[in-house]
Biotite code that builds the C-alpha atoms (Angstrom):
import biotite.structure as struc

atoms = struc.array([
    struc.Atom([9.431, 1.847, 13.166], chain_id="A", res_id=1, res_name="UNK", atom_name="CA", element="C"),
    struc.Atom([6.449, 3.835, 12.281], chain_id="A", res_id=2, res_name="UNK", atom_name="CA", element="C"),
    struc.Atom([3.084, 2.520, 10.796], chain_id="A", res_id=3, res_name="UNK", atom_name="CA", element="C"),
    struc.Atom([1.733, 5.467, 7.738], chain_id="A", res_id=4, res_name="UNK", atom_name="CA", element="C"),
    struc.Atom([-1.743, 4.932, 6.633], chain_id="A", res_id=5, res_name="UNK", atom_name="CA", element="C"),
    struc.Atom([-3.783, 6.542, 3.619], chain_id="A", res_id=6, res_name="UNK", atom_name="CA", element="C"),
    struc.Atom([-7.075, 5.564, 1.981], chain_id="A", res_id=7, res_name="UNK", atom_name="CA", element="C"),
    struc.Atom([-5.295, 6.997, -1.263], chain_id="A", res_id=8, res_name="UNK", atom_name="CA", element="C"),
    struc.Atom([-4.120, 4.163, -3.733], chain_id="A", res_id=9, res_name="UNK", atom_name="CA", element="C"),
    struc.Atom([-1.848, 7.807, -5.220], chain_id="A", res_id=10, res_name="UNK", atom_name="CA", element="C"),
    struc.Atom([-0.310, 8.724, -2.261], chain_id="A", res_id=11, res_name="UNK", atom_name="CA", element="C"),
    struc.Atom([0.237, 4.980, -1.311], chain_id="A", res_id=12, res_name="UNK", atom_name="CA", element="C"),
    struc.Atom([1.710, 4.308, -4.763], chain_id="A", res_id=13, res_name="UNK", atom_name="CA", element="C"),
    struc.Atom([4.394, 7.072, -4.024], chain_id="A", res_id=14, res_name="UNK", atom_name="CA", element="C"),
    struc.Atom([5.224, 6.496, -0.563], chain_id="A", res_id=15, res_name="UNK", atom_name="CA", element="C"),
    struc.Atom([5.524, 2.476, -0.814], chain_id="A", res_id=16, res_name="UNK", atom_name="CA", element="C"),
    struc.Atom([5.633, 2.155, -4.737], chain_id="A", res_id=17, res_name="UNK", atom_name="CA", element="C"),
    struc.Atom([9.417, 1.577, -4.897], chain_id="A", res_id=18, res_name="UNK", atom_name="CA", element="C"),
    struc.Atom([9.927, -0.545, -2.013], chain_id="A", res_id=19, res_name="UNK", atom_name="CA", element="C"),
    struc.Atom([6.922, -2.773, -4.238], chain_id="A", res_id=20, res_name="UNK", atom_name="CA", element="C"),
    struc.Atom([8.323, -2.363, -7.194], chain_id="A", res_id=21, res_name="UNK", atom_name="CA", element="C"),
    struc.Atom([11.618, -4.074, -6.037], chain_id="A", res_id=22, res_name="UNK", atom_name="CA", element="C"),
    struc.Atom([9.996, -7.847, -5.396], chain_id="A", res_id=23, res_name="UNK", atom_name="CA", element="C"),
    struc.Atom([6.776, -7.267, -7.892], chain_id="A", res_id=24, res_name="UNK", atom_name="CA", element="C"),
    struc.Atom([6.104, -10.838, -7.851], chain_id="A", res_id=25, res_name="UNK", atom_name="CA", element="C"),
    struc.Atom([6.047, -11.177, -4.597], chain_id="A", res_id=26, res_name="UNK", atom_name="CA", element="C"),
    struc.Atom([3.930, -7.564, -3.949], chain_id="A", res_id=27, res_name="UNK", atom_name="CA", element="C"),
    struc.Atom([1.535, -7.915, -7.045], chain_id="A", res_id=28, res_name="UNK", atom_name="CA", element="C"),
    struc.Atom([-1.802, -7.621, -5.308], chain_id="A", res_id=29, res_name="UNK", atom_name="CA", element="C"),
    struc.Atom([-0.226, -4.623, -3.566], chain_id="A", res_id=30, res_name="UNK", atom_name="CA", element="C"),
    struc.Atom([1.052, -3.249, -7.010], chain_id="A", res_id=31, res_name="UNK", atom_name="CA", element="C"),
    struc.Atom([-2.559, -3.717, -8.571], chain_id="A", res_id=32, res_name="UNK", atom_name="CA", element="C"),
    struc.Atom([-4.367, -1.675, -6.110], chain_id="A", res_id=33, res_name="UNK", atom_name="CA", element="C"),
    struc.Atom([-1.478, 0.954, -5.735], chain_id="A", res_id=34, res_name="UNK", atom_name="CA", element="C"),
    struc.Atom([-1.123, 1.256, -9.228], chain_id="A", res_id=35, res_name="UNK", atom_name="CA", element="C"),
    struc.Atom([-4.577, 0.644, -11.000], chain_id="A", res_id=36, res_name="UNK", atom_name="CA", element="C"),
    struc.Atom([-6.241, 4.014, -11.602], chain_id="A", res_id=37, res_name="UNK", atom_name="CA", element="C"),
    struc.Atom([-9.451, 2.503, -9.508], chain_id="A", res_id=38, res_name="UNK", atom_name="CA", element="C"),
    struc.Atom([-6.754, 2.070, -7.365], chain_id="A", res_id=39, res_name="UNK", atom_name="CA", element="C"),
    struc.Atom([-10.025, 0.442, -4.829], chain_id="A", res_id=40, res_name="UNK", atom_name="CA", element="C"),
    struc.Atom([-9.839, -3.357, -3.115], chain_id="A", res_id=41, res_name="UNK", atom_name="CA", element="C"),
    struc.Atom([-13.011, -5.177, -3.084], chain_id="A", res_id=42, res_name="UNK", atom_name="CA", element="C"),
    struc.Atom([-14.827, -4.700, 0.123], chain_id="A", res_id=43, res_name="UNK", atom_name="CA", element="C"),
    struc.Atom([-16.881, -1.721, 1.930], chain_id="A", res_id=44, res_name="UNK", atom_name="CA", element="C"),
    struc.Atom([-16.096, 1.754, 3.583], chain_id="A", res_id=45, res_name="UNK", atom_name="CA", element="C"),
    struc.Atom([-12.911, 3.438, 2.616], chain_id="A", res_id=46, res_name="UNK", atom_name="CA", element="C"),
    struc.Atom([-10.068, 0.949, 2.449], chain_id="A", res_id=47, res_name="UNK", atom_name="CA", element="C"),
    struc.Atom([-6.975, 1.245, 4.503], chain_id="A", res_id=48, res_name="UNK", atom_name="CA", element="C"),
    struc.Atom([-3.466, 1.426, 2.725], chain_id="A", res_id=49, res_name="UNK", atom_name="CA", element="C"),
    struc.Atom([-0.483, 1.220, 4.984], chain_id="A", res_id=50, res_name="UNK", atom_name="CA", element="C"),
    struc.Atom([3.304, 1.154, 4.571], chain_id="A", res_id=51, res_name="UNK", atom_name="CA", element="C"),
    struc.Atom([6.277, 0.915, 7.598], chain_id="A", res_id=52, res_name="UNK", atom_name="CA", element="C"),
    struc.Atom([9.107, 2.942, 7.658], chain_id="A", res_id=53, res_name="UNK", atom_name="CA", element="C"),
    struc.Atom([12.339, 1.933, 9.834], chain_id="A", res_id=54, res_name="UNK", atom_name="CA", element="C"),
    struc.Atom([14.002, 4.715, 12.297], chain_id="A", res_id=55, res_name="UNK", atom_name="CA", element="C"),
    struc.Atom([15.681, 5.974, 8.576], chain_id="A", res_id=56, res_name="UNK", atom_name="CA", element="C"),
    struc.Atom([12.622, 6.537, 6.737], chain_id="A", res_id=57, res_name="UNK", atom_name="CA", element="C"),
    struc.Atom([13.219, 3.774, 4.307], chain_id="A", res_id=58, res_name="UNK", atom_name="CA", element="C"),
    struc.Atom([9.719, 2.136, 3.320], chain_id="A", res_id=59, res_name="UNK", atom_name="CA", element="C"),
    struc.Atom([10.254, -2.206, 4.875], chain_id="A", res_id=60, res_name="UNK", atom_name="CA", element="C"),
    struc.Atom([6.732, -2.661, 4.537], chain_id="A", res_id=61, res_name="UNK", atom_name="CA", element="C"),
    struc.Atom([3.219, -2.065, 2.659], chain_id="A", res_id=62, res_name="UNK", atom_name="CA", element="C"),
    struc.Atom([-0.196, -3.996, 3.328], chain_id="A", res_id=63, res_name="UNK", atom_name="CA", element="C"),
    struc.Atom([-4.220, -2.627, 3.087], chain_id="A", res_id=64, res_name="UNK", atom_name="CA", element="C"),
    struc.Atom([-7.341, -3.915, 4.281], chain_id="A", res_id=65, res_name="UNK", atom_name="CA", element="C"),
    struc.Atom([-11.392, -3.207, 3.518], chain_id="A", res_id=66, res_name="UNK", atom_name="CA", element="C"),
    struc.Atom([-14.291, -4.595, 5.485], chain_id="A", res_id=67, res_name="UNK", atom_name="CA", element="C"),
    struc.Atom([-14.921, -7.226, 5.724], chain_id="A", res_id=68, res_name="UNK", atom_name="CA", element="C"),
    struc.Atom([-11.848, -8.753, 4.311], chain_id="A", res_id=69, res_name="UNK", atom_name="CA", element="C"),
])
């Protein structure tokens, strides 16, 4: 497994945006800040979009953080 990070919503929307798109009920606070042209969660500093990929490259997870949440 590796861990990918970005503090672009663009680049996160393409590297994660289909593994979110397959449960978007279950990922839609992920899918508003990947896919809102803002693109920015509510906090401070640059926020911190992440996605893991398995030993195939195939995206099995996506989360993001800003201080101070």
């Amino acid at each position: 497994m590796q861990v990918h990070t970005t503090a672009s919503p663009e680049e996160f929307a393409r590297q994660a945006g289909d593994w979110l798109t397959r449960n978007p009920a279950h990922n839609n606070v992920l899918l508003v800040h990947a896919l809102d042209p803002n693109g920015v969660p509510p906090g401070q500093g640059d926020p911190v979009f992440a996605w893991v990929t398995d030993a195939g490259g195939e995206v099995v997870g996506a989360g993001f953080d800003r201080l101070p949440y």
